[in-house]
Steps between C-alpha positions, in 0.01 A plus 500: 500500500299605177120331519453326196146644319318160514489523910481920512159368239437246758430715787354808314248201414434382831468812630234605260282175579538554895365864439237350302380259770571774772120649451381188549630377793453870643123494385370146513606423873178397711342115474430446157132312394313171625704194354842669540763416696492802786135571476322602876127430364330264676220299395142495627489154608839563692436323871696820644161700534343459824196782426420748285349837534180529713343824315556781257380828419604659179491890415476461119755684250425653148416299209746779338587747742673714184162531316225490759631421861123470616428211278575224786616135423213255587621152413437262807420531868732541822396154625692332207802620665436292781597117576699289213593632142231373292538781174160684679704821502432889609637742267634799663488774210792727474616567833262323653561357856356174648534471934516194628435359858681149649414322776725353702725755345814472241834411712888563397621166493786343314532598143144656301207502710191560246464498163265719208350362217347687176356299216726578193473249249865491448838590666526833258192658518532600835281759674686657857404617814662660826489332846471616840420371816355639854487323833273754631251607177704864525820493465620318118836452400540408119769262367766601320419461153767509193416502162813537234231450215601786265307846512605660136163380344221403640389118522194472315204313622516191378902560497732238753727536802801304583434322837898514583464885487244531827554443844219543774243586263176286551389364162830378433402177405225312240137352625535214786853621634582772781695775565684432799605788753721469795418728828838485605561758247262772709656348851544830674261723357334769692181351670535135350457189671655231223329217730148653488449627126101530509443710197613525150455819242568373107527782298503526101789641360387741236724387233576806295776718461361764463589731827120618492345128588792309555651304867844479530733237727685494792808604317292788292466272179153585318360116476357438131287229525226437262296823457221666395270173505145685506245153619338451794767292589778729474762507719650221756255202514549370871416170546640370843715531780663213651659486869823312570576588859208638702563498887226250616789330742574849644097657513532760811306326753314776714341304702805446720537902518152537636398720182299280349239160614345256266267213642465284446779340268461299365168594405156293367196724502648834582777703607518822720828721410529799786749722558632709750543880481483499117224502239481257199450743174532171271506152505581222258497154531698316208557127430839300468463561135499888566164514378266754692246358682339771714554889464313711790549881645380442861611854609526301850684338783318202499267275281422134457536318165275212388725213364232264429527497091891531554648156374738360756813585487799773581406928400711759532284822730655821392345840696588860433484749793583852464847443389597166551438155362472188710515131375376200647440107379135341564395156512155430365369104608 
């Protein structure tokens, strides 16, 4: 039977258009901006974060590391990265990386378990970072970041990024909403305990595309991002890190394994932590909040702690050893 032109038209048409929106739907397919049906961010105030990060210690990047990589970015301090977004950011420079400790560590729970947040002023603008995270301070394993943003000319630095086009890419997001990451996506990972995440590396994608300077993705993809932007505070502008699941229900308690004493605890004046057969390279005593409270090197097996100007309540005791790390909860009355 002959096809009359009208519907031999018909479908030449609608094949064009579905061709047309193919690109699209091939290249805008990761949770699109704040407001939009889809969107991951989460906001600041969100009563999902049970702490934040405890300390951080950047190792700044290049104000422009195509023109004079020894010029360093200098815009804020690591402590703004710690606690609550408040827009008191650390700018990274290009390339820049930011470490982070928690305490009680980051936990895989169900669904994201901590979230990023940069300060761009709007969901376009958007500055990016890699991710990776450590249970041990040595071993990292990064997340497995996409970008489909394209890389035939370079984004300029005051260009925009589609939001839809990135997926585990910190920075994702505008001021006053996260990031969020899932650990289940590292379960399995060569010397990586998902329930015990104690350290974080944030990383500044170098967002040129230009094979000399520029990062690429986990599928090979240069990312374009912003770039140069020659300030101070150049590069990703970290602001906070908020905890979802942290494994205070399931803190390793030593005592029981005749490793490690703590008396008395609860505590009022002082408290003696001792342990047997190991030495305690570090120790760091945090608050609910995640916010550090004490930070000593002993380089012993025992010592005694005054608690006196402690404010009652719950702390998290984290020690280091020679190649372990040991958590415990202490009461303060």
């Amino acid at each position: 039977m002959k096809k009359s032109k009208f519907l031999v038209r018909k479908k030449f048409t609608f094949g064009l258009f579905f061709l047309l929106l193919t690109p699209l739907s091939l290249f805008s397919q990761y949770a699109p901006p704040v407001g939009y049906f889809g969107t991951t961010a989460i906001h600041k105030d969100s009563s999902c974060f049970k702490s934040w990060a405890a300390s951080c210690k950047v190792q700044r990047g290049s104000v422009d590391i195509s023109d004079n990589p020894d010029s360093l970015a200098s815009y804020g301090n690591d402590e703004a990265a710690c606690g609550v977004p408040d827009n008191m950011v650390v700018s990274l420079g290009d390339g820049g990386i930011a470490t982070l400790r928690f305490n009680p560590p980051i936990s895989n729970g169900t669904g994201f378990d901590f979230a990023i947040f940069e300060n761009s002023f709007n969901d376009n603008f958007l500055e990016l970072a890699f991710v990776e995270v450590s249970s041990d301070s040595i071993n990292y394993h990064r997340f497995h970041a996409i970008s489909l943003t394209q890389t035939s000319q370079q984004t300029g630095a005051f260009d925009t990024l589609d939001t839809r086009q990135l997926h585990n890419l910190a920075g994702k997001y505008r001021s006053g909403y996260g990031t969020p990451f899932d650990l289940e996506e590292l379960r399995g990972a060569c010397a990586l305990n998902v329930k015990a995440i104690s350290h974080m590396r944030i990383i500044d994608v170098v967002g040129s595309i230009n094979p000399d300077y520029g990062t690429k993705d986990s599928q090979g993809n240069y990312i374009n991002d912003p770039w140069p932007t020659p300030f101070n505070s150049c590069g990703f502008d970290l602001d906070a890190v908020g905890v979802i699941h942290n494994n205070t229900s399931n803190i390793l308690s030593l005592t029981t394994k005749n490793i490690l004493s703590i008396y008395p605890n609860p505590a009022q004046e002082k408290i003696t932590i001792s342990m047997f057969e190991k030495t305690m390279k570090s120790i760091v005593i945090t608050n609910i909040s995640g916010k550090e409270i004490l930070f000593m090197q002993p380089n012993t097996d025992e010592i005694s702690i005054l608690t006196e100007s402690f404010s009652k309540g719950f702390y998290f005791l984290k020690i280091k050893t020679e190649h372990e790390f040991f958590y415990e909860k202490i009461i303060v009355q």
